[in-house]
GUVEXZA-789221 format. One record per residue (C-alpha): residue number from 0; residue in one letter; x, y, z. Coordinates in nm, 3 decimals, padded with zeros to 5 digits. Example, Ala and Ser with C-alpha at 12.3 -4.5 7.8 and 13.67 -1.06 7.14 Angstrom:
BEGIN
0/A/01.230/-00.450/00.780
1/S/01.367/-00.106/00.714
This chain:
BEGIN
0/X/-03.700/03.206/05.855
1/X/-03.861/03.221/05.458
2/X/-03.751/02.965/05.253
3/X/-03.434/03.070/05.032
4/X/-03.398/02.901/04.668
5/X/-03.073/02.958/04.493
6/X/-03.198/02.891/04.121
7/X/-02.993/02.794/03.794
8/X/-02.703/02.686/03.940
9/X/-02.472/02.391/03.819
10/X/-02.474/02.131/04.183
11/X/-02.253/01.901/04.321
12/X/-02.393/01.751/04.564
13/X/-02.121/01.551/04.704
14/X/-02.383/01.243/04.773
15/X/-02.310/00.888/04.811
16/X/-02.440/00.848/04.461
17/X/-02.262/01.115/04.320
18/X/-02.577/01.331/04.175
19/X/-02.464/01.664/03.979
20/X/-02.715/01.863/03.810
21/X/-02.558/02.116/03.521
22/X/-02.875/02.334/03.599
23/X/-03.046/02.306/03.919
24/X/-03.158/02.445/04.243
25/X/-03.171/02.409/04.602
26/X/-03.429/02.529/04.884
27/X/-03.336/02.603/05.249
28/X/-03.567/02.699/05.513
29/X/-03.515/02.666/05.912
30/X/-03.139/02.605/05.843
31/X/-03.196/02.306/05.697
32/X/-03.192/02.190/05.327
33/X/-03.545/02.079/05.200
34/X/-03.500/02.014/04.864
35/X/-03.202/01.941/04.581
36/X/-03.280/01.926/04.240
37/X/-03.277/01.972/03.839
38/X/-03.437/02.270/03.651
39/X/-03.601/02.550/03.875
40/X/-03.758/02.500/04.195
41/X/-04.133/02.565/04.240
42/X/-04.178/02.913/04.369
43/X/-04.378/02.932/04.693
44/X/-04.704/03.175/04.748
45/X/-04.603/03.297/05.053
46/X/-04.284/03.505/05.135
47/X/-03.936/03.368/05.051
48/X/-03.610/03.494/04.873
49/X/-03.487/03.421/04.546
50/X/-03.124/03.405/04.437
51/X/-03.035/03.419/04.070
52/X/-02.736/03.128/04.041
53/X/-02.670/03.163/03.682
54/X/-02.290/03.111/03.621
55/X/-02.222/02.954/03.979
56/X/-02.176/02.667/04.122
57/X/-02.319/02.492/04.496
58/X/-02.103/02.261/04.668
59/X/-02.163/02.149/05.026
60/X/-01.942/02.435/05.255
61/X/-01.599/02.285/05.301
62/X/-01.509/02.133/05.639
63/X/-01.177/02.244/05.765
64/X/-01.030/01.902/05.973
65/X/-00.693/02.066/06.125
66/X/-00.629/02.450/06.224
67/X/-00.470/02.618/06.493
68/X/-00.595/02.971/06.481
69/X/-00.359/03.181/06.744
70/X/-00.130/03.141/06.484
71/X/-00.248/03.401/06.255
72/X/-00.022/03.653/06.479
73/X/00.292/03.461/06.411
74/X/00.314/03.454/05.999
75/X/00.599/03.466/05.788
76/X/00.838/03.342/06.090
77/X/01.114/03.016/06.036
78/X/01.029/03.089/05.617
79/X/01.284/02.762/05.524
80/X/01.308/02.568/05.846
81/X/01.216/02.171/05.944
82/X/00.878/02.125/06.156
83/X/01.146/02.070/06.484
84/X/01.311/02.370/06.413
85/X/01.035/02.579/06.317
86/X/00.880/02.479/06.626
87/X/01.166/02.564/06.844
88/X/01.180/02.943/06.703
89/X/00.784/02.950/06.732
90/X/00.741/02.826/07.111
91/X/00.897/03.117/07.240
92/X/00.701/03.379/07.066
93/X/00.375/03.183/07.155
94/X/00.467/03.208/07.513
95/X/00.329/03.557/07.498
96/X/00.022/03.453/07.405
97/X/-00.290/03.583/07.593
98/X/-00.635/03.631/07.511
99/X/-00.696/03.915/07.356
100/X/-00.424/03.765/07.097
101/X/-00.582/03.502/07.097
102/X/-00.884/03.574/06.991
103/X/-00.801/03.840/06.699
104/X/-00.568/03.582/06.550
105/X/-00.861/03.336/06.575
106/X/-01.127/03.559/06.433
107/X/-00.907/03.695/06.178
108/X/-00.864/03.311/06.092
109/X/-01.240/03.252/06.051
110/X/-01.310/03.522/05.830
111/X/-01.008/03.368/05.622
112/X/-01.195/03.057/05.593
113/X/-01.513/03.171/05.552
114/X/-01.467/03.369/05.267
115/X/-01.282/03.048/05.137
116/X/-01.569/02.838/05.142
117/X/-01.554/02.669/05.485
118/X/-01.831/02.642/05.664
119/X/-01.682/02.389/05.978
120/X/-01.354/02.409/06.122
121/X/-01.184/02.191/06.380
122/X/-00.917/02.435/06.568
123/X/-00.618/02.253/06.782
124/X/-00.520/02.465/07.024
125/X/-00.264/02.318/07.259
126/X/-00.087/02.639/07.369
127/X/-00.181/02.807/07.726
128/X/00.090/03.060/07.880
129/X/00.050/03.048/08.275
130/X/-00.047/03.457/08.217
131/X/-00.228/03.415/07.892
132/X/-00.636/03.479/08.024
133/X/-00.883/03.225/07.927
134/X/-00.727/03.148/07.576
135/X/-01.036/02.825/07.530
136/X/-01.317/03.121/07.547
137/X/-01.127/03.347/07.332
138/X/-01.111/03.084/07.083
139/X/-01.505/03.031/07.061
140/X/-01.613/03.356/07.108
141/X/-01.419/03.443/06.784
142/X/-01.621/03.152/06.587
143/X/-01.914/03.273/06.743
144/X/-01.833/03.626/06.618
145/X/-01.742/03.516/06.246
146/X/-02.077/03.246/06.258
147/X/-01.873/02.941/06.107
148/X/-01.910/02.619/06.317
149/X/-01.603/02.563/06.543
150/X/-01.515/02.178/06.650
151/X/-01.275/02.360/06.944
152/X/-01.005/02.115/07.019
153/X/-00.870/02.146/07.381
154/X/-00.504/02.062/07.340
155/X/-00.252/01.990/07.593
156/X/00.149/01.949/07.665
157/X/00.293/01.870/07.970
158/X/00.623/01.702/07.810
159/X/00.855/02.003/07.841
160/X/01.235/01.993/07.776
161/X/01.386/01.859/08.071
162/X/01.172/01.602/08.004
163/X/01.268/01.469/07.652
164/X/01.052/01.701/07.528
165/X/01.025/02.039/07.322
166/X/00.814/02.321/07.432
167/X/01.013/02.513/07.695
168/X/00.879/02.430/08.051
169/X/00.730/02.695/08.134
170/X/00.468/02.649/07.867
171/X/00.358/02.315/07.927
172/X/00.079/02.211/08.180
173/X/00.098/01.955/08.436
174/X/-00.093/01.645/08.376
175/X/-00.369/01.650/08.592
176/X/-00.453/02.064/08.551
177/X/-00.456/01.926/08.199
178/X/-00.668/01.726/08.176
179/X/-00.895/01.893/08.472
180/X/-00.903/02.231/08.248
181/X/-00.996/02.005/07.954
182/X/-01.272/01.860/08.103
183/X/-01.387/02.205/08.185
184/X/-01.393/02.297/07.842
185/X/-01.575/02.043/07.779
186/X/-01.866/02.120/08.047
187/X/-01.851/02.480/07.947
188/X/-01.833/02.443/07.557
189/X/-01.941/02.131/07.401
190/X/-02.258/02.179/07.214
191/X/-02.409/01.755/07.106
192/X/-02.705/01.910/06.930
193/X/-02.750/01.781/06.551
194/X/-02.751/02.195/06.485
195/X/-02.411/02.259/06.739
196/X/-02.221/02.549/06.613
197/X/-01.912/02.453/06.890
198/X/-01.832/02.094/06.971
199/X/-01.536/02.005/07.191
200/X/-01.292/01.763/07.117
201/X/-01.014/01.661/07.326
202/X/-00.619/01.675/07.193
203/X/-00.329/01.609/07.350
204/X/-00.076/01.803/07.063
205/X/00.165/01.503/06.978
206/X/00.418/01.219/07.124
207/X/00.692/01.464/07.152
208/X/00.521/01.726/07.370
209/X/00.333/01.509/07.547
210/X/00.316/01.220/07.841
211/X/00.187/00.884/07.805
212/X/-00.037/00.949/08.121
213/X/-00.162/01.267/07.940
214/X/-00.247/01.045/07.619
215/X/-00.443/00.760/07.809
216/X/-00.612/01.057/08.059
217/X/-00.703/01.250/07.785
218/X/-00.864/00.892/07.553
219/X/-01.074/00.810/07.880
220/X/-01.179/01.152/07.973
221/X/-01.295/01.199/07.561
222/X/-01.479/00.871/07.632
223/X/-01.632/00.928/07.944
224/X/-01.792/01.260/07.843
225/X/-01.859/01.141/07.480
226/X/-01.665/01.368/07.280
227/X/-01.356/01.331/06.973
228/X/-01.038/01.274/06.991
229/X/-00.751/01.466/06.798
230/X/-00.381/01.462/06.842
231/X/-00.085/01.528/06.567
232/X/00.101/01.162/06.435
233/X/00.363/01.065/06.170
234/X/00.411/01.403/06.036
235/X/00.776/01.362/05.996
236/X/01.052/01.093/06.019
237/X/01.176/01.283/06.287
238/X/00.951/01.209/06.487
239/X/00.928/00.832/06.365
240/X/01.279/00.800/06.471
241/X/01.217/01.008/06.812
242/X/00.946/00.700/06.890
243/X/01.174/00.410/06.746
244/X/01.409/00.527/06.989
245/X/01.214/00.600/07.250
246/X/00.912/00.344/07.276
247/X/01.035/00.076/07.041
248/X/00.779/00.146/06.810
249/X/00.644/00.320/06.507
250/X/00.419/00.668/06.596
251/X/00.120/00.468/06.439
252/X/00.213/00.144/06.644
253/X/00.254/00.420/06.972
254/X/-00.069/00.534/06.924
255/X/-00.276/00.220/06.897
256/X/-00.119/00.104/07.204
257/X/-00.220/00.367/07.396
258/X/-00.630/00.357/07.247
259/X/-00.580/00.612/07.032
260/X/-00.711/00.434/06.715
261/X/-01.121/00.418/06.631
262/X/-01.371/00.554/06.466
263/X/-01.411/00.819/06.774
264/X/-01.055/00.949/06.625
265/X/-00.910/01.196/06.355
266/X/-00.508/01.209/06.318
267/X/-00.327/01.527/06.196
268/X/-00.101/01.489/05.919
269/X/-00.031/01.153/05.896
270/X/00.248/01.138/05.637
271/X/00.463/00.901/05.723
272/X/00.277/00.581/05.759
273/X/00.411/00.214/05.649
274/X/00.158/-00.005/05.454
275/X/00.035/-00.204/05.764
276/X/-00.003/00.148/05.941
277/X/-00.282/00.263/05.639
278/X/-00.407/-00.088/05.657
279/X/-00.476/-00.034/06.039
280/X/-00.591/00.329/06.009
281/X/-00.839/00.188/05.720
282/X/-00.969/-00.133/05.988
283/X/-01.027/00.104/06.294
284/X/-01.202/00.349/06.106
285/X/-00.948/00.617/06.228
286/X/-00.946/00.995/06.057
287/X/-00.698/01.166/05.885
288/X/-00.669/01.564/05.850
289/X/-00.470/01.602/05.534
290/X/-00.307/01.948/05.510
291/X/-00.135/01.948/05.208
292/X/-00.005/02.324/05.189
293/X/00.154/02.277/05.482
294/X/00.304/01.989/05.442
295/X/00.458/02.124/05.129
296/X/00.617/02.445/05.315
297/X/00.719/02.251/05.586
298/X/00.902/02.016/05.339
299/X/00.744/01.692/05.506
300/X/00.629/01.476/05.280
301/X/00.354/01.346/05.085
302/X/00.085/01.187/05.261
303/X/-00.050/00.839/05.123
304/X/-00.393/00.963/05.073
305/X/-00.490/00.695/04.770
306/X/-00.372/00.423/05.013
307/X/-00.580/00.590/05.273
308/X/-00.895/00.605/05.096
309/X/-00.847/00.261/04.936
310/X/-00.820/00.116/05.250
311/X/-01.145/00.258/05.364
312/X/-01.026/00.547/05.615
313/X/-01.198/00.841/05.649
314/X/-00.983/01.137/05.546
315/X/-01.062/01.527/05.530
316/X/-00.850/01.828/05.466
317/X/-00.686/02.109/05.670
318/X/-00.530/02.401/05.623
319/X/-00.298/02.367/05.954
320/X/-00.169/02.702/06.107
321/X/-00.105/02.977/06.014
322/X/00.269/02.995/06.076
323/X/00.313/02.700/05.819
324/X/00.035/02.820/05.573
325/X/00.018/03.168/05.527
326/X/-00.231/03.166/05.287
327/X/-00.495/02.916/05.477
328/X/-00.754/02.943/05.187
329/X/-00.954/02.644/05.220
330/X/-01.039/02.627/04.891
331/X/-00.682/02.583/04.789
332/X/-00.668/02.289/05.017
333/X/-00.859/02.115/04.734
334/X/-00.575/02.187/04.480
335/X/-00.279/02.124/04.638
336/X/-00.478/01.772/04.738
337/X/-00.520/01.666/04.364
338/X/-00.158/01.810/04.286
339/X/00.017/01.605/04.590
340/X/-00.153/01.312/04.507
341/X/-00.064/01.307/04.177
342/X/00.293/01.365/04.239
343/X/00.300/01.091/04.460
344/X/00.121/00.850/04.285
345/X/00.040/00.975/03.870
346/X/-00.245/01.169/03.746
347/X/-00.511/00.898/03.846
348/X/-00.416/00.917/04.176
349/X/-00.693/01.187/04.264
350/X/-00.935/01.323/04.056
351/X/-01.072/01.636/04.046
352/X/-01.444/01.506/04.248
353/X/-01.236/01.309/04.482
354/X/-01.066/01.619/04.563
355/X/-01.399/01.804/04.672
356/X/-01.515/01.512/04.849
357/X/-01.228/01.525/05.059
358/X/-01.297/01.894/05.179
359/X/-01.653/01.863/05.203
360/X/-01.775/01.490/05.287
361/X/-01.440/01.356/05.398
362/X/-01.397/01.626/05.657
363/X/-01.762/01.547/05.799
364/X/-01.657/01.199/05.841
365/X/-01.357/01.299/06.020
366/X/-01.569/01.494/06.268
367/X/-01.835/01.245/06.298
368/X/-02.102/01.484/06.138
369/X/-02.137/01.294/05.785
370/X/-02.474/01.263/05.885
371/X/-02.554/01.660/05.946
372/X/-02.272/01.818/05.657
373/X/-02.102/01.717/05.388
374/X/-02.345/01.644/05.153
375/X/-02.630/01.856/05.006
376/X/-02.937/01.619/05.083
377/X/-03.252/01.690/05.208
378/X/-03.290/01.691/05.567
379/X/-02.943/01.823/05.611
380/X/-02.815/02.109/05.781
381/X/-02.800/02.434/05.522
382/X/-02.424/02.499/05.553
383/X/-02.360/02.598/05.153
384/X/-02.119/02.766/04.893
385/X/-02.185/02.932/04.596
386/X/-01.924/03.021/04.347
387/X/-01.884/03.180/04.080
388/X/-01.786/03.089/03.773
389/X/-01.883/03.290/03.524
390/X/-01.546/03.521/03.454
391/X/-01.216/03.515/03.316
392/X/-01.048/03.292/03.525
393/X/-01.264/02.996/03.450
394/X/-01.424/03.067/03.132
395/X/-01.400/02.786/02.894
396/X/-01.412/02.535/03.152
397/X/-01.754/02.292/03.103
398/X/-01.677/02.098/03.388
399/X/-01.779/02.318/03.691
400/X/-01.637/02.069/03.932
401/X/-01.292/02.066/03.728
402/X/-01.314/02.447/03.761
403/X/-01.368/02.473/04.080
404/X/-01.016/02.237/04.189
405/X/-00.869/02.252/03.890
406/X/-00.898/02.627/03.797
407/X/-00.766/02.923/04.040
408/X/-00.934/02.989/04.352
409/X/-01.272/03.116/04.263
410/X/-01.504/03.407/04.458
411/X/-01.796/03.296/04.649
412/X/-02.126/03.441/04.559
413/X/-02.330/03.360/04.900
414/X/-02.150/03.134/05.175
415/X/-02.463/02.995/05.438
416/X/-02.396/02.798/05.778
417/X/-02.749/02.688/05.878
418/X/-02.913/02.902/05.639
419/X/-02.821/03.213/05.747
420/X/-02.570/03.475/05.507
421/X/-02.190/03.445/05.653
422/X/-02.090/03.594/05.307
423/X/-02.208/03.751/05.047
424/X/-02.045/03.867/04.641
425/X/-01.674/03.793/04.825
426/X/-01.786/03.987/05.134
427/X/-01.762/03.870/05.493
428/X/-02.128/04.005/05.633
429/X/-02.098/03.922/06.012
430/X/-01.835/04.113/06.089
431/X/-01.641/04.372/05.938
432/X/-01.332/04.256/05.755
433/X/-01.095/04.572/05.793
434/X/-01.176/04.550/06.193
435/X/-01.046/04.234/06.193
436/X/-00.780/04.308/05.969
437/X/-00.685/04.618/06.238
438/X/-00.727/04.394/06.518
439/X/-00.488/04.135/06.398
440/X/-00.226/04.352/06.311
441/X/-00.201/04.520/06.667
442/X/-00.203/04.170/06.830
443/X/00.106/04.066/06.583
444/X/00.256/04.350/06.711
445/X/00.240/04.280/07.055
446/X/00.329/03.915/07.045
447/X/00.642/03.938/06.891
448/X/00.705/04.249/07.078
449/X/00.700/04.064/07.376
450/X/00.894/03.808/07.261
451/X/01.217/04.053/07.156
């Protein structure tokens, strides 16, 4: 590949140090960034292509920590209903699931995200009807289709009703095909190279839906073969009362018995924790996927993110699924980050560079790829964003940073992942947006056909 230099652009490069340059550039070649800096780059001799960044800003790409993709088929369903509830209408309709679902709804998704900015997304999919086809490789084959990086989360139940649970029973798996077929993923899918564009993680969906045997099983197995773990926790009071009452024990308290607190770990949600909870989160170097839209339509709460990141946890951002976000902008993640904050705990709660290091080098942490993403530093993998900035909707603003979070949702002028063009001036280039768009549609018409 020629080098690519993206000239006279404001930076943030999201560093441990902080560095912003109000008119710099930065050069990419082999997928990698190879140099960051103030004022124009050097031009090379040979071959290479220039990009005029006048007006725009370069962030890192924005890491996506919690998803779940087949859901882009079931929008606009349960509109004012509890997490429980909206999970009782949803189950149902996701029976119908198969792969060819599946896979529009996931690819449909991507695009979503990519032309929001994110580079990385970690999908949780947990759902796999007895008839629904190879749901795993639809998932990945839409990521590989988009070109985003995919950390593909092989989720699990197999804690129906008549067993406290509340997925129906005939769409949960039994523990040992669980965590057999998860281990397959795995072995088919999992991708350890510093350059991966799929990595496997392994995630039993939450307390309620699933066993105690499938939650130690599923730790071991993600230890054995090396690979994350990811599961849903403290989301609602609900569900801290369903595990008082149950286990004698807080969710957070649940979960560290079991092993399911370290630094090989990111939580979904967690909402609802108790000071000695963010205290332990902070000591085990356990994640947390923040999804603050969802949250907010879901009517759960307000995470304790300050607390969090005071107490030394690593926490990202997510845009959760689609049935409980149905915008899933990325980009908007950072907003409604700084806004929740702030309404939980003032306006110095979050600032506006704290926000965008919570979708960008939070989110690598999460994933355990701070060292590859997150940041733009030399050596590091090319996944960038470029926005722009230079009309209406932010002019006036000095502060491109503040713009960016602070300001609405701007359009991306180039979006790489390793280098290579994912979009370009607003436009998904790897695959055609009204395709998708098609595709989707059909596949929410069959699902909830199905389902009448």
């Amino acid at each position: 590949m020629t080098p690519t230099i993206i000239d006279g652009a404001a930076v943030a490069t999201v560093d441990a140090a902080g560095t912003e340059h109000a008119s710099g550039h930065v050069v990419v070649e082999n997928g990698r960034i190879t140099a960051v800096g103030p004022g124009q780059a050097p031009r090379p001799a040979g071959p290479h292509t220039w990009i005029d960044g006048s007006g725009c800003l370069i962030t890192p790409g924005l890491v996506n920590t919690h998803h779940h993709l087949y859901q882009w088929a079931t929008r606009g369903i349960a509109q004012d209903a509890t997490l429980f509830e909206w999970l009782t209408a949803l189950y149902p309709v996701w029976r119908g699931l198969d792969a060819g679902i599946t896979h529009a709804a996931a690819a449909a998704g991507l695009a979503r995200l990519a032309t929001t900015g994110c580079t990385t997304a970690a999908d949780h999919h947990y759902v796999f009807p007895r008839e629904g086809g190879d749901q795993f490789e639809a998932l990945v084959s839409a990521a590989r289709r988009v070109g985003i990086r995919l950390h593909a989360v092989r989720g699990s139940m197999d804690r129906g009703r008549s067993r406290g649970g509340l997925p129906p029973d005939n769409l949960v798996e039994e523990t040992e095909a669980a965590l057999i077929a998860t281990e397959r993923a795995i072995t088919d899918h999992h991708d350890p190279a510093p350059d991966a564009l799929v990595r496997v993680a392994v995630g039993p969906c939450s307390p309620f839906s699933v066993s105690r045997e499938l939650m130690t099983g599923a730790a071991e197995l993600a230890r054995a073969r090396g690979v994350r773990l990811h599961t849903h926790l403290a989301e609602t009071t609900d569900e801290e009362e369903q595990c008082l009452a149950e286990f004698g024990c807080t969710p957070t308290e649940y979960a560290e018995r079991l092993g399911w607190l370290g630094e090989d770990v990111w939580l979904a949600h967690t909402v609802h924790l108790s000071p000695e909870a963010v205290k332990r989160l902070g000591a085990t170097g356990t994640g947390s996927a923040h999804c603050p839209t969802s949250n907010g339509r879901l009517g759960t709460g307000l995470a304790p993110v300050r607390d969090l990141l005071d107490a030394g946890a690593p926490v990202g951002l997510g845009v959760d699924g689609a049935a409980s976000n149905e915008s899933c902008g990325m980009v908007e993640e950072l907003h409604q980050a700084l806004l929740q904050a702030r309404q939980r705990g003032g306006p110095r709660a979050l600032d506006a560079r704290e926000a965008l290091w919570l979708g960008t080098a939070g989110g690598a942490r999460c994933l355990g790829r701070d060292d590859e993403i997150g940041s733009i530093e030399p050596g590091k993998l090319a996944d960038l964003a470029v926005w722009r900035l230079d009309g209406l909707d932010h002019a006036g603003i000095d502060d491109p940073v503040a713009a960016l979070v602070l300001g609405p949702a701007p359009k991306l002028r180039l979006l790489l992942v390793g280098g290579r063009t994912v979009v370009d001036d607003g436009e998904l280039r790897t695959a055609p947006e009204a395709e998708l768009a098609r595709d989707l549609r059909a596949a929410a018409g069959r699902l909830k056909a199905a389902s009448r």
